[in-house]
NUKOLVEX-5086 format. One record per residue (C-alpha): residue in three letters; residue number from 1; chain; x, y, z. Coordinates in steps of 0.001 Angstrom, whole numbers. Last residue first. Example, Ala and Ser with C-alpha at 12.3 -4.5 7.8 and 13.67 -1.06 7.14 Angstrom:
% NUKOLVEX-5086
(SER,2,A,(13670,-1060,7140))
(ALA,1,A,(12300,-4500,7800))
This chain:
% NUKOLVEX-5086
(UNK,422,A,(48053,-106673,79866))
(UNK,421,A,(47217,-109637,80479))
(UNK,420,A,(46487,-112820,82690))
(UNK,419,A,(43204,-115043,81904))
(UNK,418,A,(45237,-117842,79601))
(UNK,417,A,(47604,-118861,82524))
(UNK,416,A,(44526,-119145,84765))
(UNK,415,A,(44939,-116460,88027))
(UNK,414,A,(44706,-117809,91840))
(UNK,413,A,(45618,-113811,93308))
(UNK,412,A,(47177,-114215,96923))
(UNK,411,A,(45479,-112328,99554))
(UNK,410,A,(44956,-114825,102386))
(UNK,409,A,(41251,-115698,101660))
(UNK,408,A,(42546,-116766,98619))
(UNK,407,A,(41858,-114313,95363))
(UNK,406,A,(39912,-115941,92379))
(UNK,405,A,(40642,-116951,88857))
(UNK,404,A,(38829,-119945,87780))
(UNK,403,A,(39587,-122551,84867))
(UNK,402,A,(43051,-124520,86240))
(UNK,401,A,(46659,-124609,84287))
(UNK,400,A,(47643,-122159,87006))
(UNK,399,A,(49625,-118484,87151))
(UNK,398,A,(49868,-118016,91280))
(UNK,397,A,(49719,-114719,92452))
(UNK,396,A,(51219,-111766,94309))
(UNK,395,A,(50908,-107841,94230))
(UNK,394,A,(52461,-104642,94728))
(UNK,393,A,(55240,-105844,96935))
(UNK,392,A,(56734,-102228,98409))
(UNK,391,A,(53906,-102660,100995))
(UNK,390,A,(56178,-105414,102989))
(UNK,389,A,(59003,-106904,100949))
(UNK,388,A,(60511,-109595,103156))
(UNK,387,A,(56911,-110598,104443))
(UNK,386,A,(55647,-110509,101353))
(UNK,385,A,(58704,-112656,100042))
(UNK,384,A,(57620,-115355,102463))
(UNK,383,A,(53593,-115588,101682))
(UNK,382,A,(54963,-115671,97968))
(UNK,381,A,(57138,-118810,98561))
(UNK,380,A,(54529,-120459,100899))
(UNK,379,A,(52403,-120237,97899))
(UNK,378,A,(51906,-123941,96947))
(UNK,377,A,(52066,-125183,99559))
(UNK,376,A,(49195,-123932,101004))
(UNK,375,A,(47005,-124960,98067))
(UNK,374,A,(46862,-124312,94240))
(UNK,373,A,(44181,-126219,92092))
(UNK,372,A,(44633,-126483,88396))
(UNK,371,A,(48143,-128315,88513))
(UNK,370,A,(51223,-126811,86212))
(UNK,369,A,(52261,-124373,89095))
(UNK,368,A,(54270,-121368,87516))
(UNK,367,A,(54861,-118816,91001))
(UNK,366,A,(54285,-115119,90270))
(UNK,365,A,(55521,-111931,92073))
(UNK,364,A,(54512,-108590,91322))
(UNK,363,A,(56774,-105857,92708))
(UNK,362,A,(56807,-101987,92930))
(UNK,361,A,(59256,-99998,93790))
(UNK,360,A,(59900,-99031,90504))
(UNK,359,A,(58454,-100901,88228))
(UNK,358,A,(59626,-104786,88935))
(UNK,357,A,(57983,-108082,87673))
(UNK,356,A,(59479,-111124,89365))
(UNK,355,A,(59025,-114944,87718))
(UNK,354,A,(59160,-118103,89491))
(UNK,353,A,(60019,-117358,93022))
(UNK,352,A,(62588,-119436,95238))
(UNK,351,A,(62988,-119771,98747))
(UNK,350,A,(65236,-122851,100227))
(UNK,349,A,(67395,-123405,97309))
(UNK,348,A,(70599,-122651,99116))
(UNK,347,A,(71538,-119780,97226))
(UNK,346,A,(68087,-118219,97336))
(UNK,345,A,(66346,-117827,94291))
(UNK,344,A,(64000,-115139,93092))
(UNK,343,A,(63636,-114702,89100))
(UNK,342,A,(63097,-111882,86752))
(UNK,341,A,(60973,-109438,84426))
(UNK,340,A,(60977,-105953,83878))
(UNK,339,A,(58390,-103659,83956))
(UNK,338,A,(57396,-100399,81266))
(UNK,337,A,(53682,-101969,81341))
(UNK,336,A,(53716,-102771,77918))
(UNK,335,A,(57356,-104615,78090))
(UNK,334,A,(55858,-106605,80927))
(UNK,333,A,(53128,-107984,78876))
(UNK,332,A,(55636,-109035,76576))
(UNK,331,A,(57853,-110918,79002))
(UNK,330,A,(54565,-112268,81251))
(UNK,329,A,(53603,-114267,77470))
(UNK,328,A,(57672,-115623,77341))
(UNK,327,A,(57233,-116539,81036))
(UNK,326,A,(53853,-118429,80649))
(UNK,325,A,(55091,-120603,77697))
(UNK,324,A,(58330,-120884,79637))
(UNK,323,A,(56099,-122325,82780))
(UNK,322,A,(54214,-124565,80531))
(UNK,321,A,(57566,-126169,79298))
(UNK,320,A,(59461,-126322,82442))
(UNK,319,A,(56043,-128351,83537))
(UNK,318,A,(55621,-130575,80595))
(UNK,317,A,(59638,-131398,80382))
(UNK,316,A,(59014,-134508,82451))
(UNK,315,A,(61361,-136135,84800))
(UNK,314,A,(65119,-137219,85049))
(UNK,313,A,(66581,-137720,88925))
(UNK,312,A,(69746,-136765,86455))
(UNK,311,A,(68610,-133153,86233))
(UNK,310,A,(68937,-132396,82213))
(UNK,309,A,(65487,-133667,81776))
(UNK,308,A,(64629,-135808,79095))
(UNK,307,A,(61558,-138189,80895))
(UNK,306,A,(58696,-137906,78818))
(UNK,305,A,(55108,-139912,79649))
(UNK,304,A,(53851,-136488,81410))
(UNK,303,A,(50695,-137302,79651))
(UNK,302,A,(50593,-134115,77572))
(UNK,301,A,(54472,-134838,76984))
(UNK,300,A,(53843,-138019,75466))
(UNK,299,A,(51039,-137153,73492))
(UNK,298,A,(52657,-133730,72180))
(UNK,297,A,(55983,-135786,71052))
(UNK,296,A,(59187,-134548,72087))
(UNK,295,A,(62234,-134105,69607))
(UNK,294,A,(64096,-132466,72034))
(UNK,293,A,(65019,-129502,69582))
(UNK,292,A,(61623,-129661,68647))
(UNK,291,A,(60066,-129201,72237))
(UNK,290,A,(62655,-126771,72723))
(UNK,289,A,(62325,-124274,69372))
(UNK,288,A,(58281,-124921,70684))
(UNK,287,A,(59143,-123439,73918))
(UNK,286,A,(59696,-119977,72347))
(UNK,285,A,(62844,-117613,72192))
(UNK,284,A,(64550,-120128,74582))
(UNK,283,A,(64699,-120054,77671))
(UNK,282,A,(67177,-120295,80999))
(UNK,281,A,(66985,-118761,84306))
(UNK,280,A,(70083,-116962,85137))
(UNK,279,A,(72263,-116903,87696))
(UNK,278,A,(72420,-114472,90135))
(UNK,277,A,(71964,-116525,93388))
(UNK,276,A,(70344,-114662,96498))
(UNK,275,A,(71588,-115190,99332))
(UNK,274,A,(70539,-111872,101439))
(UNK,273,A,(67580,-109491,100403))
(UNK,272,A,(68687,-106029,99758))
(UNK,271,A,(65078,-104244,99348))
(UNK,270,A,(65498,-100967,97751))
(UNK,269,A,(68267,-102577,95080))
(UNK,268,A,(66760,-105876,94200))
(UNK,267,A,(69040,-108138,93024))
(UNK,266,A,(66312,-110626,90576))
(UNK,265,A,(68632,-113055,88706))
(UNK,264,A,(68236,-112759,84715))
(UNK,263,A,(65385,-114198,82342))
(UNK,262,A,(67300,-115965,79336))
(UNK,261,A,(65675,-115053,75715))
(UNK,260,A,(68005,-117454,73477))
(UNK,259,A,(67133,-117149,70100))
(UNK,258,A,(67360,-113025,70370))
(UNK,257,A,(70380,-113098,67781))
(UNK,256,A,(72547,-111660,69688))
(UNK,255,A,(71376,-114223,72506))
(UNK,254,A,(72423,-116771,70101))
(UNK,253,A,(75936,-115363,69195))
(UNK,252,A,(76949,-115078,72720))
(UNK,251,A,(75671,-118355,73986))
(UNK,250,A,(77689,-120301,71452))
(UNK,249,A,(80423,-118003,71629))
(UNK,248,A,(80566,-119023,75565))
(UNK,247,A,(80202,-122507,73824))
(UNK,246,A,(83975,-122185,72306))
(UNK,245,A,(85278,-120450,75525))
(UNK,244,A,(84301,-123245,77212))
(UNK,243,A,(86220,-125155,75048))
(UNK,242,A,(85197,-128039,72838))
(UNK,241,A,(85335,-131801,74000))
(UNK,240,A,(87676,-134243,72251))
(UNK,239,A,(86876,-137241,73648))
(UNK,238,A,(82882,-137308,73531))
(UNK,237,A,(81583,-139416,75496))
(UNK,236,A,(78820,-136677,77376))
(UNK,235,A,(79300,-133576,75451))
(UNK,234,A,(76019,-131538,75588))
(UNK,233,A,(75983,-132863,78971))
(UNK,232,A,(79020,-131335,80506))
(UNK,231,A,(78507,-128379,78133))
(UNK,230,A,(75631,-127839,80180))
(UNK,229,A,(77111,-128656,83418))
(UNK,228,A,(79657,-126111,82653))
(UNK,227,A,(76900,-123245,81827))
(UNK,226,A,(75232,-123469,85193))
(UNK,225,A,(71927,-125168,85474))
(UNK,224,A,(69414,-122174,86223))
(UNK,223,A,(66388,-123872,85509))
(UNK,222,A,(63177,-123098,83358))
(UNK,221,A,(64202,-124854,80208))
(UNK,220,A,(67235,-126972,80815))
(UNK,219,A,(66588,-129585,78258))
(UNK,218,A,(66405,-126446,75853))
(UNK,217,A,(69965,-125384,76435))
(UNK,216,A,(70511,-129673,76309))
(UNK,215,A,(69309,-129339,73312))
(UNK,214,A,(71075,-126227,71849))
(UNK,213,A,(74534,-127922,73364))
(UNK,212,A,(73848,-130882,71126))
(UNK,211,A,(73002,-128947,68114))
(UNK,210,A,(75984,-126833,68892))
(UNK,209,A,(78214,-130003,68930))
(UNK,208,A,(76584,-131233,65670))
(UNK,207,A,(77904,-127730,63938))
(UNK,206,A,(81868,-129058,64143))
(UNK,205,A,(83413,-126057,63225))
(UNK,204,A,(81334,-123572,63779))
(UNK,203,A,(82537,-120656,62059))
(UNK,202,A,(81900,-116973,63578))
(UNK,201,A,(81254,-114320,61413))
(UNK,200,A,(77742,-112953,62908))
(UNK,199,A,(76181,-114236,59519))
(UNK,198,A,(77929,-117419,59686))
(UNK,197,A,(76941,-117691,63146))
(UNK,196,A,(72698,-117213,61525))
(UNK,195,A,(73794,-119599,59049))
(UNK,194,A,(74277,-123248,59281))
(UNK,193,A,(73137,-123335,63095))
(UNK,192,A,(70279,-121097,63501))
(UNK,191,A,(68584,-121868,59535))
(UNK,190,A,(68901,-125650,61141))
(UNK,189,A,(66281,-124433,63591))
(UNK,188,A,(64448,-122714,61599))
(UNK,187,A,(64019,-125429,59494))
(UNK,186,A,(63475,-128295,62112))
(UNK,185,A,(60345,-125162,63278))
(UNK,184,A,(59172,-125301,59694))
(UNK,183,A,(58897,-128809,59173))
(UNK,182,A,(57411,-129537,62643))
(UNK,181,A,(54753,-127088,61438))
(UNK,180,A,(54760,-128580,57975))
(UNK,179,A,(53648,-131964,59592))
(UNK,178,A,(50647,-130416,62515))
(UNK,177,A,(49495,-128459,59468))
(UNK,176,A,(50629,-124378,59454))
(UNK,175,A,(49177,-121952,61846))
(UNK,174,A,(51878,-121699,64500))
(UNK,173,A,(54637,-121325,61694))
(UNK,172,A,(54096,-117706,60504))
(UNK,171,A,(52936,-115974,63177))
(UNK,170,A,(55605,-117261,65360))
(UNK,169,A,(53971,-118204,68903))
(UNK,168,A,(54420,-122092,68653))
(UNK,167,A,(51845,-124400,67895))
(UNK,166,A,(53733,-127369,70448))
(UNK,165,A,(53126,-124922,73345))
(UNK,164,A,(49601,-123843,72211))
(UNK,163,A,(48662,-127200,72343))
(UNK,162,A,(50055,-128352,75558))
(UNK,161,A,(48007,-125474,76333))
(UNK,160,A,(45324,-126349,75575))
(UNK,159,A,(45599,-129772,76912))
(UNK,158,A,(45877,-128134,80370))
(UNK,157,A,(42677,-126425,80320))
(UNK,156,A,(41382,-123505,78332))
(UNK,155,A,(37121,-122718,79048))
(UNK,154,A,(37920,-119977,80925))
(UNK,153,A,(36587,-118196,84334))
(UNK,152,A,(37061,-114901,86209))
(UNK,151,A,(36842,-113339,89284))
(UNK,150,A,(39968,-111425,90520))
(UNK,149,A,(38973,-108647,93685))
(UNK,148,A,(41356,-105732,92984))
(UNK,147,A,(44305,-105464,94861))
(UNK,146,A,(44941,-101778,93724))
(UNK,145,A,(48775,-102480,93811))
(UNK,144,A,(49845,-100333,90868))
(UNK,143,A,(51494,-103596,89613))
(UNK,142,A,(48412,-105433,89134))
(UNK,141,A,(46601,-103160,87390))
(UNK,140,A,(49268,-103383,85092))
(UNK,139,A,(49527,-107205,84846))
(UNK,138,A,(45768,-106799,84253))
(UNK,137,A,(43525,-110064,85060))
(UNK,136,A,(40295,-110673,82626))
(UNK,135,A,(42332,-111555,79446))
(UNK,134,A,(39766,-112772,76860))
(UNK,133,A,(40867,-116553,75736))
(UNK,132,A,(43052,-118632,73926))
(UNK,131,A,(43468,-115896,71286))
(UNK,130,A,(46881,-116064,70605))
(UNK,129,A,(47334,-112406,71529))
(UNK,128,A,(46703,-113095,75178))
(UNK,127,A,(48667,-116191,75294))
(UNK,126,A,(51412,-114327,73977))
(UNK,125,A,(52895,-113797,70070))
(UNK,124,A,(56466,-114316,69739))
(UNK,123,A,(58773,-111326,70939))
(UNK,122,A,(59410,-108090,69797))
(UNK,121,A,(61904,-105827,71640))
(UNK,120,A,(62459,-101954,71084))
(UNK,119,A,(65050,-100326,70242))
(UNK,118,A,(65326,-96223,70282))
(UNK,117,A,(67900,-94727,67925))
(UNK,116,A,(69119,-91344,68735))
(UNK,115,A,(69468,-91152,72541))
(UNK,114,A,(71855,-94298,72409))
(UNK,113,A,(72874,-94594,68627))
(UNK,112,A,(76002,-96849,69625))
(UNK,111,A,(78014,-95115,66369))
(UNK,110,A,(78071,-98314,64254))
(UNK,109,A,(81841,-100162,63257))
(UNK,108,A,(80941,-103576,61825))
(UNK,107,A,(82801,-106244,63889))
(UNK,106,A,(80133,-107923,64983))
(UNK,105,A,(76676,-107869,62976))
(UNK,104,A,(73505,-106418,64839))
(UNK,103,A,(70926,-108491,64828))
(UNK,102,A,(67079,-109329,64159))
(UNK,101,A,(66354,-106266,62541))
(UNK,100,A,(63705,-103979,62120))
(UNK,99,A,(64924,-99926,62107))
(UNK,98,A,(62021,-97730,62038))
(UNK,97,A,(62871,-94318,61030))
(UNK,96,A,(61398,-90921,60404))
(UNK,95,A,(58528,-90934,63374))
(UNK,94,A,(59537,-88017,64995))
(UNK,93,A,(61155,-85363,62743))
(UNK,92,A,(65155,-85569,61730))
(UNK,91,A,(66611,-82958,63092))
(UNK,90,A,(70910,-83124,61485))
(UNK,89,A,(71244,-85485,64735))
(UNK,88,A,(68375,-87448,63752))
(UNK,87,A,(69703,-87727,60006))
(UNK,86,A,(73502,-88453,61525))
(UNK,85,A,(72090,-91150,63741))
(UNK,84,A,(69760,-92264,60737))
(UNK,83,A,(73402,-92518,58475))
(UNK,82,A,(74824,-94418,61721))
(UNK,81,A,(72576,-97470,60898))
(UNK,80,A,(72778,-97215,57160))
(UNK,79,A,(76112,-98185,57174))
(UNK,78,A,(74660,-101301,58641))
(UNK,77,A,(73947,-102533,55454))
(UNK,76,A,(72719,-106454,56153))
(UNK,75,A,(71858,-105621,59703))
(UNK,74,A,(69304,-103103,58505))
(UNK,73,A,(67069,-106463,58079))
(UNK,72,A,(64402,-104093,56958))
(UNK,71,A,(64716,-100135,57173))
(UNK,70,A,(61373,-98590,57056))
(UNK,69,A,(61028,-95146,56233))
(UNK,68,A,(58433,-92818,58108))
(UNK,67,A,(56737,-90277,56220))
(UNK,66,A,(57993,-87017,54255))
(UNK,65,A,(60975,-86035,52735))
(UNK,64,A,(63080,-83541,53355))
(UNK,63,A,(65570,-85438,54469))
(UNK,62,A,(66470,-87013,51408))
(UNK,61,A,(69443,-89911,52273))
(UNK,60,A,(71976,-90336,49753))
(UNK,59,A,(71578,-92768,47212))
(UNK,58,A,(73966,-95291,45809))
(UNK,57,A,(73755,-97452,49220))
(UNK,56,A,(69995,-97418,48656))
(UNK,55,A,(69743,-98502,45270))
(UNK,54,A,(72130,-101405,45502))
(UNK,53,A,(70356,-102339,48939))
(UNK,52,A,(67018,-102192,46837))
(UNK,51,A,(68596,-104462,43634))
(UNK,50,A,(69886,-107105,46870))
(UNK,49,A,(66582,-107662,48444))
(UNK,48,A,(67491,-108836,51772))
(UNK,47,A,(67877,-104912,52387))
(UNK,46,A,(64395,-104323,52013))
(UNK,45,A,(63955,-100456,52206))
(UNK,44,A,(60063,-99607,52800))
(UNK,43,A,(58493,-96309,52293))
(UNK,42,A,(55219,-94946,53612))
(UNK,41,A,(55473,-97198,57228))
(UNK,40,A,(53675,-97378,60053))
(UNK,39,A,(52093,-101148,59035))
(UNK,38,A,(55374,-102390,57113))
(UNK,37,A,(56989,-101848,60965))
(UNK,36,A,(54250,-104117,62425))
(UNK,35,A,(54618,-106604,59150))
(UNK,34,A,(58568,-106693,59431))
(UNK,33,A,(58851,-107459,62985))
(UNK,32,A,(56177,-109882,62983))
(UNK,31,A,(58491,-112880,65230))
(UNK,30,A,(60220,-114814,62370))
(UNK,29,A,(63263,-113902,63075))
(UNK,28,A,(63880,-113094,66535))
(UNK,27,A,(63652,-109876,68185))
(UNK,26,A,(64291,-105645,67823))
(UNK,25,A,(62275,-102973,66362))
(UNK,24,A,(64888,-99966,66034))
(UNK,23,A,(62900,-96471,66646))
(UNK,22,A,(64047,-93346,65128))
(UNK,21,A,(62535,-89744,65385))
(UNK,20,A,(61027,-90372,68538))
(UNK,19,A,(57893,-88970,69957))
(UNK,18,A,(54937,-91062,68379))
(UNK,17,A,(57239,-93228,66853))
(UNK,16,A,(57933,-94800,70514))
(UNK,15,A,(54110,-94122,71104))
(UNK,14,A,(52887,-96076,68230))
(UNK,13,A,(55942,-98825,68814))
(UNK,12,A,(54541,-99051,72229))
(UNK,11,A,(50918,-99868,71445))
(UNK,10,A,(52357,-101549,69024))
(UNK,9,A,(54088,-104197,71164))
(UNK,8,A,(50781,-105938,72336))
(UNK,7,A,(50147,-106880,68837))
(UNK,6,A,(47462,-106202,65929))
(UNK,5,A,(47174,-108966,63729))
(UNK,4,A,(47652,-107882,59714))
(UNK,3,A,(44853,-109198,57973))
(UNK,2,A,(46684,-111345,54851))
(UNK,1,A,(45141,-110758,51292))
């Protein structure tokens, strides 16, 4: 029998259910969304299973019964989506519904659901629920701008790391052989391109041009190449090139389906800073679907021996890599502090941030450095935005490959990658 593994996201899916009639539990497939849902639930409707879809669509809903009612892969009947609109409306109790799902199909007419239906977003598993190490650094403490002293150490260095990025964060996959992991990632991979757009009913016509422009998506991890010179290199000698339009429904069909997880443009609106580009930064759902899609090996990469970078000057993918790692962990921590999550860059390139987390008025700001030790340099960035921001930033740090968290003599949090949490 398989221990279920608590995640970060329940805490918020207990609360949500807490209140809330109806909850949908968005992400990926493949990222726990059925086994947190199966945890809360007294009934389960599988809707992958075609004799309980039969049995469901022939039933009408009973409202007076009791318990919460899990509806998996609702996208497959989405009747049943404005059926738990019309049961919340008709006074539903909290806790009724959980809705898990890794899309909504196009084309089907569903009632939006906003104030019925809650969603919620679950993403791969985090350095903190990985089990790398004990998270000594709070991203909510952070953000209510106590400054507390940071002391801490860990055992995880770089090759950890490299580790977890190659092991993935979906339950399922990250502790199969070295092999059948590979195996299972090519798999879900291919599952993406033969049949998730089938599923959204949208025909690819020629699917090795979206395997192309998937890897150079992932080639791009942690920049904010624009969209043409993607395409540009997905296509390179090819004569008859697809559309734009044609790899717009590319990017629209996989962020539908939560395998892209892009981190947008930071505009704040308290603090109008000037120049700031909006596009976004891009990722994947988890920077193992990129070091597949690359085809990178974990020796090569560990010794910064790869050169497959979409930038032309070339270079190695283990820094875009370790900073999506720590982006998709700050994405879920985020979500449990009720923050968002973006990027700082100036127009011009001259000030950039890696990742902003906003509540409010508040703002924690974190720079990705793939070396252990952090100097000057290395925070000029941060020192600048404080000095934009004033009291309304909350907090700034550096997220490191190194073994000691500590605060600089000027302020600026020094925190491990594996030390950071909730």
């Amino acid at each position: 029998m398989v221990t279920y593994q608590r995640r970060i996201v329940d805490d918020t899916l207990d609360a949500l259910t807490g209140g809330l009639p109806a909850v949908a539990l968005e992400g990926a497939k493949g990222v726990g969304k059925t086994a947190s849902a199966v945890e809360r639930a007294d009934d389960v409707v599988r809707f992958d299973v075609p004799a309980e879809l039969s049995a469901f669509s022939a039933a009408p809903f009973d409202l007076s019964a009791s318990g919460t009612l899990l509806l998996d892969e609702w996208h497959l009947y989405p009747e049943c989506w404005d059926q738990v609109r019309r049961a919340v409306d008709a006074g539903a109790p909290p806790g009724s519904f959980i809705l898990a799902g890794s899309t909504a199909p196009v084309g089907t007419r569903i009632h939006s659901g906003a104030g019925r239906i809650v969603p919620l977003r679950m993403r791969p598993l985090s350095l903190a629920e990985r089990g790398t190490a004990t998270p000594a650094v709070s991203l909510t403490n952070l953000l209510d701008g106590g400054r507390e002293p940071v002391r801490a150490r860990t055992d995880v260095v770089l090759a950890d790391y490299v580790d977890e990025i190659f092991r993935s964060g979906y339950p399922g996959i990250r502790n199969q052989p070295d092999g059948f992991r590979n195996r299972a990632l090519d798999g879900y991979l291919t599952h993406t391109i033969e049949r998730e757009f089938v599923e959204q009913g949208t025909a690819v016509r020629r699917p090795q041009t979206l395997a192309a422009w998937l890897r150079a998506y992932a080639a791009a991890t942690a920049t904010n190449t624009s969209y043409s010179n993607l395409l540009d290199a997905a296509t390179a000698g090819l004569p008859n090139k697809p559309s734009r339009d044609t790899t717009t429904v590319y990017r629209d069909v996989l962020s539908r389906t939560f395998v892209l997880d892009p981190i947008d443009a930071w505009i704040p609106v308290f603090n109008p800073l000037k120049q700031l580009a909006q596009a976004p930064k891009h990722f994947l759902a988890d920077p193992a679907l990129a070091a597949r899609l690359l085809e990178l090996d974990q020796a090569a990469v560990a010794a910064g021996r790869d050169d497959v970078r979409l930038d032309p000057r070339g270079g190695s993918m283990l820094g875009p890599l370790f900073e999506h790692l720590v982006a998709q962990s700050v994405l879920v921590y985020a979500q449990a502090s009720d923050a968002r999550v973006h990027h700082l860059r100036q127009h011009h390139g001259r000030h950039e941030v890696d990742l902003i987390v906003e509540r409010g008025r508040r703002v924690v700001a974190m720079e990705v450095k793939l070396a252990a030790d952090v100097d000057d340099t290395d925070v000029k960035h941060l020192v600048w935005l404080r000095a934009q921001l004033g009291e309304d930033l909350a907090d700034a740090l550096v997220i490191t490959t190194g073994t000691r968290a500590y605060r600089r003599p000027d302020g600026i949090a020094v925190v491990p990658a594996a030390l950071l949490g909730v």
